[in-house]
Backbone as a printed PyTorch tensor [residue, N CA C, xyz], in Angstrom:
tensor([[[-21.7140, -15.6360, -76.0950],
         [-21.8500, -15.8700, -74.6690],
         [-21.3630, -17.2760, -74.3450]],

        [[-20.7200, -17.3680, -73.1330],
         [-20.3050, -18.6860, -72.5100],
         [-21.5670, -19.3150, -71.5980]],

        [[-20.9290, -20.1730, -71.3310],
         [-21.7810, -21.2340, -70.5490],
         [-20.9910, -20.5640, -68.8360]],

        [[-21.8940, -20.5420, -68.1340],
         [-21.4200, -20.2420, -66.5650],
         [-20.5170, -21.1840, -65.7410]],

        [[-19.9190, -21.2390, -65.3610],
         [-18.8940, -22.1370, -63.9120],
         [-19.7910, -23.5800, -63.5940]],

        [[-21.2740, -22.9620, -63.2870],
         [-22.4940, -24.4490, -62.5890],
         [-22.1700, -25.4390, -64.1150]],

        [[-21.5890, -25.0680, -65.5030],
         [-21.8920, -25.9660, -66.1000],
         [-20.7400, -27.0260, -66.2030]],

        [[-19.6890, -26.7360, -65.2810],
         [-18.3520, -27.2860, -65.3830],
         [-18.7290, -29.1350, -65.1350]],

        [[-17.6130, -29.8360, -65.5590],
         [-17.9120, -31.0170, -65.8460],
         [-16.5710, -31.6570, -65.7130]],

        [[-16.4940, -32.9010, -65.6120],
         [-14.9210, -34.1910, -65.8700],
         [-15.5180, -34.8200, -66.7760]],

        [[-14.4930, -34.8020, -67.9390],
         [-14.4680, -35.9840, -69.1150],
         [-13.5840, -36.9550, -68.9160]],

        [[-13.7970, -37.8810, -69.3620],
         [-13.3320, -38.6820, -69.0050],
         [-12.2580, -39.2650, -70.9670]],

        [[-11.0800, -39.2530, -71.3820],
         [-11.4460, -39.4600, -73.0270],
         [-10.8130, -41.0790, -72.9690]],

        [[-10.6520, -41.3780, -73.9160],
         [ -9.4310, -42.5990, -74.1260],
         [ -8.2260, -42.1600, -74.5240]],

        [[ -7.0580, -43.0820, -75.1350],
         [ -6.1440, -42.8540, -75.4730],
         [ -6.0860, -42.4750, -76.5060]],

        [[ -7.6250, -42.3570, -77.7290],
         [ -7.3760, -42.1050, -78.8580],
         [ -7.9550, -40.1760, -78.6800]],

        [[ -8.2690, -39.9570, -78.1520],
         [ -9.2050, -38.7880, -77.3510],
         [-10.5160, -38.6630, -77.8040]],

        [[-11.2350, -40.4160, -77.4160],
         [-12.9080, -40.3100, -77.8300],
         [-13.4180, -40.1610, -76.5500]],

        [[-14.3300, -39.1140, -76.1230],
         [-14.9760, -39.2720, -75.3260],
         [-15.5400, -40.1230, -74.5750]],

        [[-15.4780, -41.0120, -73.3480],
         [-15.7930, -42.1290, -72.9710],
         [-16.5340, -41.5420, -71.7170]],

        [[-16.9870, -40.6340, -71.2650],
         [-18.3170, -40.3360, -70.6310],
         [-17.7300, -39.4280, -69.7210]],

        [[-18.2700, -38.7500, -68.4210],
         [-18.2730, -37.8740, -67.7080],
         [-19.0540, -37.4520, -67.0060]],

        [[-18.6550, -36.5750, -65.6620],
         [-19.9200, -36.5260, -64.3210],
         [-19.9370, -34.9700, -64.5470]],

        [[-20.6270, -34.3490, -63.9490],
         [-20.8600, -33.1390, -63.3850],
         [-20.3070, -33.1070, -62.1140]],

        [[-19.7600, -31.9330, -61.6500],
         [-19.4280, -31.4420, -60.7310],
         [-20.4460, -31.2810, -59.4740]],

        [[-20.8430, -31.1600, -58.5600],
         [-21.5020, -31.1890, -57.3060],
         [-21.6690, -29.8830, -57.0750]],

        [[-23.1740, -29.5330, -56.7380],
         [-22.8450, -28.0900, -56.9650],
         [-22.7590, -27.5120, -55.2370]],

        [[-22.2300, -28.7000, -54.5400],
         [-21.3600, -27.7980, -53.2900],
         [-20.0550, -27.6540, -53.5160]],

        [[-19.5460, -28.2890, -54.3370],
         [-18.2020, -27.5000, -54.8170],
         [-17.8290, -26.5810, -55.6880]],

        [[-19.1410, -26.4190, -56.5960],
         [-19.4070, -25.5270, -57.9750],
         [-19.3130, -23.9240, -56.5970]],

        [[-20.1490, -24.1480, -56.0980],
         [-20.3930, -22.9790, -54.8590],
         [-19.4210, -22.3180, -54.0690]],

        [[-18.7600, -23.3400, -53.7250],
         [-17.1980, -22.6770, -53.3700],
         [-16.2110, -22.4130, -54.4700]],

        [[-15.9970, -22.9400, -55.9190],
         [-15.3750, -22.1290, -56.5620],
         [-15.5890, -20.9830, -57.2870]],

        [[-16.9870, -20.7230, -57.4890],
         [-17.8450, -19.9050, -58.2440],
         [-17.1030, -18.1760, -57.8100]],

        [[-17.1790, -17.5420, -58.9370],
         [-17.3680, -17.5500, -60.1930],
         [-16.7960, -18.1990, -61.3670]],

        [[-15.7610, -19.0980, -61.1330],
         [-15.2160, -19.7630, -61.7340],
         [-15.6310, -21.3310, -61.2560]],

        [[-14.6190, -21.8870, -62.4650],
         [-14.4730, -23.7230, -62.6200],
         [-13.6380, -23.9490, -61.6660]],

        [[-13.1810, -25.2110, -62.0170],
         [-11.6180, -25.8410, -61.1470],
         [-10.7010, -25.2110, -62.0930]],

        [[ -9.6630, -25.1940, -60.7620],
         [ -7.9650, -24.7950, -61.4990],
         [ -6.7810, -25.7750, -61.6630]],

        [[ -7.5870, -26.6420, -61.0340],
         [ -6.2980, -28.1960, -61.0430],
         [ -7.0780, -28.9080, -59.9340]],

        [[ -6.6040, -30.2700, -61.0110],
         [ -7.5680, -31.4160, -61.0600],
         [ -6.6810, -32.5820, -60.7670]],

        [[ -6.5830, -33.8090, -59.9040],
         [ -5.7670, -34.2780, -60.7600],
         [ -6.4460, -35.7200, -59.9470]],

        [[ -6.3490, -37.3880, -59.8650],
         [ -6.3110, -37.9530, -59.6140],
         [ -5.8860, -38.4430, -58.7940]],

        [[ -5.8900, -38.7140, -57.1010],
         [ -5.1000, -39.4040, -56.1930],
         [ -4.3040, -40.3720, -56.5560]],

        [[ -3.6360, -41.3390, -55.5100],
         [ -2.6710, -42.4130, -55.0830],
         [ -4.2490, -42.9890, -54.9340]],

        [[ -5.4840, -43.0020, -54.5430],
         [ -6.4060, -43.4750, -54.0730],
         [ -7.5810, -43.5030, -55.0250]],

        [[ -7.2110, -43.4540, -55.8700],
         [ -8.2230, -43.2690, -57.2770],
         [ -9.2300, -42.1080, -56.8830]],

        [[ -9.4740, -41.8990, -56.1220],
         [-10.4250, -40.5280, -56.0380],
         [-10.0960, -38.9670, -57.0240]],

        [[-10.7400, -38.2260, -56.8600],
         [-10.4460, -36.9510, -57.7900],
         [-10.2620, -35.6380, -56.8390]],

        [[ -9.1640, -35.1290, -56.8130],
         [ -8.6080, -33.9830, -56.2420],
         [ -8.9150, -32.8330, -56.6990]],

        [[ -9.4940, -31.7310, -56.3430],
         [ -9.8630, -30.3270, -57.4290],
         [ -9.6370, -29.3600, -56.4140]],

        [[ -9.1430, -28.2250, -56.9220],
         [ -8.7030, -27.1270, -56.1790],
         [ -9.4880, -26.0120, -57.0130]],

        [[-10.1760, -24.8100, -56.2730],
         [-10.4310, -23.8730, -57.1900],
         [ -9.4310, -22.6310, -57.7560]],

        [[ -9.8600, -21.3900, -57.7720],
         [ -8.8600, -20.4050, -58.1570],
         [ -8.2220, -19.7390, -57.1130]],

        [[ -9.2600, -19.9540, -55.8610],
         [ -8.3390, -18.9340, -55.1830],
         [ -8.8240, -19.1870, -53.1200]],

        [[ -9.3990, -19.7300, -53.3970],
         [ -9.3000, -20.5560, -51.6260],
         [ -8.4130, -21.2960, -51.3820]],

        [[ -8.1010, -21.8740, -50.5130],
         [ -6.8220, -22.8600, -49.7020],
         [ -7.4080, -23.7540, -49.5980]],

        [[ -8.3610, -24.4030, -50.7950],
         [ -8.8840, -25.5970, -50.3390],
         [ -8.7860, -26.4580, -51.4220]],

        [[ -8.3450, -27.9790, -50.8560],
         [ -8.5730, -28.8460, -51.8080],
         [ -9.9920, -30.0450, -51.9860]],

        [[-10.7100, -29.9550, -53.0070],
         [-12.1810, -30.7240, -52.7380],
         [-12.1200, -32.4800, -53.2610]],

        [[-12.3470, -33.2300, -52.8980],
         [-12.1070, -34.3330, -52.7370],
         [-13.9480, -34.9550, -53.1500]],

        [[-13.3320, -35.6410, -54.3510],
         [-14.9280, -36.1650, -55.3180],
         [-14.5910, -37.5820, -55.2610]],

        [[-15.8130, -38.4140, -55.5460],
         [-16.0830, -40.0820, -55.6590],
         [-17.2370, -40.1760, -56.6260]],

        [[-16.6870, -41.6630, -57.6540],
         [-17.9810, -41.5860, -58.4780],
         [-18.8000, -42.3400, -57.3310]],

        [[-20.1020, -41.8920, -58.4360],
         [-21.3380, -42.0910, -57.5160],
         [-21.8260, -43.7810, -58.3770]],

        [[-22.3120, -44.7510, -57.8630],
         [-22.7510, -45.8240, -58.5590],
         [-23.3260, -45.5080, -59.4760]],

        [[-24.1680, -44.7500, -59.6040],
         [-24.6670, -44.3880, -60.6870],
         [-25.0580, -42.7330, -60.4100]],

        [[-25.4570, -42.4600, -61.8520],
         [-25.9760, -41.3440, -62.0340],
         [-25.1460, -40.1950, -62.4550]],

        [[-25.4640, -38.9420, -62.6920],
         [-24.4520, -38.1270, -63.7760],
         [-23.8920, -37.0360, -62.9910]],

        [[-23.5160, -36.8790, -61.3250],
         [-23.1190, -36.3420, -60.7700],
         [-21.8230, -36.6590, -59.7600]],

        [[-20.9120, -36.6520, -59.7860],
         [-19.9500, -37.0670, -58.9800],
         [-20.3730, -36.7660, -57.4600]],

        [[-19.3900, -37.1660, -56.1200],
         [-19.8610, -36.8940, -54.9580],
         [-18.7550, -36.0270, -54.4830]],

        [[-19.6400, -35.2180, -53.4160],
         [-18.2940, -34.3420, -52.7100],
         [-18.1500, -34.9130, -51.4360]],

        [[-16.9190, -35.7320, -51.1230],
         [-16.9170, -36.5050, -50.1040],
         [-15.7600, -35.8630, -48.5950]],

        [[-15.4960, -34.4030, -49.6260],
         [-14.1520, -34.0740, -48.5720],
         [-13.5300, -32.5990, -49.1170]],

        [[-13.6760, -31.8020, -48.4270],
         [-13.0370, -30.6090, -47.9600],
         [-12.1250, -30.4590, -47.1630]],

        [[-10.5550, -30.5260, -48.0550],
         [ -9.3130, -30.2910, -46.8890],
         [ -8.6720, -28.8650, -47.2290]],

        [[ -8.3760, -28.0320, -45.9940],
         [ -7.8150, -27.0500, -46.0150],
         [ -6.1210, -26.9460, -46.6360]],

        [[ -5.5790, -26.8870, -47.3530],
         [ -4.4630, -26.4320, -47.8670],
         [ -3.2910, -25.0900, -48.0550]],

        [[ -2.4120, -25.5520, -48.4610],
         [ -1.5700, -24.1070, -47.9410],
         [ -0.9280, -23.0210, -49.0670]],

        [[ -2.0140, -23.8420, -50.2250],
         [ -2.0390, -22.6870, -51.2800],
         [ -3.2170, -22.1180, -51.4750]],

        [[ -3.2550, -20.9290, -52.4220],
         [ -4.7040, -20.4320, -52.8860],
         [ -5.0300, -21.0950, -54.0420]],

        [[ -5.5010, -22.3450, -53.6130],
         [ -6.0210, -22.7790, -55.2340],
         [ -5.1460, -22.9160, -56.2390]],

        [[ -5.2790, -22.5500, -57.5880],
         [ -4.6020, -22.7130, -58.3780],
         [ -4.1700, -24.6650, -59.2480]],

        [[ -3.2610, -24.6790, -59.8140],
         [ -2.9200, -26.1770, -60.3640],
         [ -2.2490, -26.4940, -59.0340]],

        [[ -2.0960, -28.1540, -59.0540],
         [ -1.1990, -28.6380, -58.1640],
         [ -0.8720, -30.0200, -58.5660]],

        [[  0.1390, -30.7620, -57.9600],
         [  0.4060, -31.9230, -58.8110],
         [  1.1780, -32.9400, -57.4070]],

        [[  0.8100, -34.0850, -58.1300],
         [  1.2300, -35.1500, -56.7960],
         [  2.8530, -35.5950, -56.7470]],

        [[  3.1160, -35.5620, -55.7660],
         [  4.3750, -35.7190, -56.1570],
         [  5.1020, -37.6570, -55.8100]],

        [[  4.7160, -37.9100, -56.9780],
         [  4.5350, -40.0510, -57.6960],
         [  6.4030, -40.5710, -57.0750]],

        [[  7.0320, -39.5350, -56.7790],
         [  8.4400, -39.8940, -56.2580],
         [  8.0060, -40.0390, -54.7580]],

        [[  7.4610, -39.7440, -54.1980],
         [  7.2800, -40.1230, -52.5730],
         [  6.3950, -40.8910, -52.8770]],

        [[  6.1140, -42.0400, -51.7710],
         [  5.5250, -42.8490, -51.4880],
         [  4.2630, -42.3380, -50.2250]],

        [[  4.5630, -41.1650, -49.9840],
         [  3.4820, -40.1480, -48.8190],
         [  2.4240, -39.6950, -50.1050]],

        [[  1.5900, -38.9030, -49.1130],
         [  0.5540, -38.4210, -50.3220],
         [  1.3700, -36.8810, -50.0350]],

        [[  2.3440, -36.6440, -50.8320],
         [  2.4940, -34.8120, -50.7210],
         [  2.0370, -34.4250, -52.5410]],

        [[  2.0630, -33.2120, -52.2680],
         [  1.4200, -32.5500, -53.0640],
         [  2.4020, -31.5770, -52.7600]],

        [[  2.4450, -30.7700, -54.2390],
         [  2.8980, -29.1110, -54.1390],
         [  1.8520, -28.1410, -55.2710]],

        [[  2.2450, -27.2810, -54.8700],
         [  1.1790, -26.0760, -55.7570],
         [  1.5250, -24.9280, -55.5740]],

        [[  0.8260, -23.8980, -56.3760],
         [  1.6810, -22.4820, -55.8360],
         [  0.8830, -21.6400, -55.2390]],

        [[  1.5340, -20.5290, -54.4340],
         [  0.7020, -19.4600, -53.5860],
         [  1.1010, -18.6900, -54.7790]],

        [[ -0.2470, -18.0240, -55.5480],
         [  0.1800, -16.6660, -56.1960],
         [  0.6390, -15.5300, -55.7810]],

        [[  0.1600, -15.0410, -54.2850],
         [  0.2450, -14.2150, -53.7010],
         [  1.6530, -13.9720, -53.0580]],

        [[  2.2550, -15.2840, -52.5780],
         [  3.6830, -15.2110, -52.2330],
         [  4.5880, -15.7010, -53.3720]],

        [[  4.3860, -15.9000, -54.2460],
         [  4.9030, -16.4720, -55.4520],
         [  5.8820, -17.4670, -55.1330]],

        [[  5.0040, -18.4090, -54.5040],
         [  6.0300, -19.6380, -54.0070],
         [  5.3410, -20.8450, -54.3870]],

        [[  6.2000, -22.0750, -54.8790],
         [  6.1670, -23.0910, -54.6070],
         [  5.8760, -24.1590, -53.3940]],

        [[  4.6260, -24.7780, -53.3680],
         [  4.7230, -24.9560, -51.5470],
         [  4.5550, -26.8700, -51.9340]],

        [[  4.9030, -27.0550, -50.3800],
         [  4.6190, -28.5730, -50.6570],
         [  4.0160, -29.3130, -49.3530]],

        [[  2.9880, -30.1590, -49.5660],
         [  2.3880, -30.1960, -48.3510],
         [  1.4770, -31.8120, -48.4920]],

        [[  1.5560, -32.5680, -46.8870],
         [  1.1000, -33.8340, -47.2360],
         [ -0.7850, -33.5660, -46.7710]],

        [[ -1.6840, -34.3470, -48.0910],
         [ -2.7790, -34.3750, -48.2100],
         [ -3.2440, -35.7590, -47.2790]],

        [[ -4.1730, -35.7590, -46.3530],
         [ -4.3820, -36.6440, -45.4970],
         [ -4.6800, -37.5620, -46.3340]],

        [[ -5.5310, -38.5750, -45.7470],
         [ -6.4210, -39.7630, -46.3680],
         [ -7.3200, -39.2360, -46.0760]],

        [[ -8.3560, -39.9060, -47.1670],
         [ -9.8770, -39.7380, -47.2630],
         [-10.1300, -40.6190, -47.0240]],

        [[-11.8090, -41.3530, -46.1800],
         [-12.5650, -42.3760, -46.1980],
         [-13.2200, -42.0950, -47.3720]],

        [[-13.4710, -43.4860, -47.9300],
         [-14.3520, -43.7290, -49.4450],
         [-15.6670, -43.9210, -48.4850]],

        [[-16.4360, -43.0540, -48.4540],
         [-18.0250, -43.5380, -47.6160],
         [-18.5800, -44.5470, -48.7290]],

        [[-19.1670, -45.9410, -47.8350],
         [-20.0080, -47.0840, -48.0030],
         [-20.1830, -46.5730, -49.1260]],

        [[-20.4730, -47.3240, -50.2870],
         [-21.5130, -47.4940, -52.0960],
         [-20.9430, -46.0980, -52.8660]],

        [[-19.9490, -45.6310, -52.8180],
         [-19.1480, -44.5200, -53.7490],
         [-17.9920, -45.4080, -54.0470]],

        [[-17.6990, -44.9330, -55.2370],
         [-16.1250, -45.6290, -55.4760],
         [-15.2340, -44.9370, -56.3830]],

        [[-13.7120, -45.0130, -56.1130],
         [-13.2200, -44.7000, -56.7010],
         [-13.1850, -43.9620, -58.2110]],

        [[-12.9490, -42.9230, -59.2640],
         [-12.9070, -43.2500, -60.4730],
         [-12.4590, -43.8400, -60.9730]],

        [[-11.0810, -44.6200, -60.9880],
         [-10.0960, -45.3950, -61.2960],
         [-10.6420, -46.5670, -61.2120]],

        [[-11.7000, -46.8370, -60.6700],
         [-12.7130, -47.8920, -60.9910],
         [-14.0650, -48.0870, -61.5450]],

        [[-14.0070, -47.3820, -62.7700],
         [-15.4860, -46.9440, -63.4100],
         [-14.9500, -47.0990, -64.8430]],

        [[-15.4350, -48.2820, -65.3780],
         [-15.0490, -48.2140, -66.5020],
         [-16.1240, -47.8510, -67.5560]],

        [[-15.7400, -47.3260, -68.5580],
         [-16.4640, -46.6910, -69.6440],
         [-16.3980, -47.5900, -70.9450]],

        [[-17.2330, -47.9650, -71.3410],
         [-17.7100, -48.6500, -73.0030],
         [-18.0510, -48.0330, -73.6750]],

        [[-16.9490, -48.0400, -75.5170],
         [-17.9870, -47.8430, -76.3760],
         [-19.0140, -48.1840, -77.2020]]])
């Protein structure tokens, strides 16, 4: 037997691939991807964490939390794929993104707004981990 979707998690490793710590997922986003995990994950232009599930048009938008072993869900943006992987595209200087519609079997590409970082959350790209 597996472990269920609620137990999904971000590791965080080093360059050597030692584990250097990790949050749990929020379980208002566990809720909208459920029965499944995330399908693509990836890191902003804004250090924040981008996650899409398997099959909604939505992209969920996380912040570490100062402390404690749960990340935050700071943002729900509607998107113009079903979920799936997606990846930033580091050649524009915009925030676009592309990903695919399974259903139309297309490639799509589309600009992701800005997020406000709400007061005492911060970035991951600013959380450093010790061993």
């Amino acid at each position: 037997e597996y472990k269920g979707h609620s137990f999904a998690s971000i590791i965080r490793y080093d360059d050597q691939w030692r584990r250097m710590g990790g949050w749990m997922i929020p379980q208002t986003v566990i809720e909208r991807m459920q029965p499944y995990a995330a399908s693509g994950g990836a890191l902003g232009p804004d250090g924040l964490l981008y996650l899409t599930g398997h099959d909604r048009p939505e992209m969920y938008v996380l912040a570490a939390p100062v402390m404690g072993p749960k990340l935050v869900h700071i943002a729900t943006i509607d998107i113009d794929v079903e979920g799936q992987a997606f990846a930033w595209d580091k050649s524009s200087g915009d925030r676009v993104v592309y990903g695919i519609s399974r259903p139309n079997r297309q490639v799509r590409g589309f600009t992701v707004p800005k997020v406000v970082l709400p007061q005492g959350l911060k970035p991951l790209t600013q959380i450093d981990f010790e061993l």
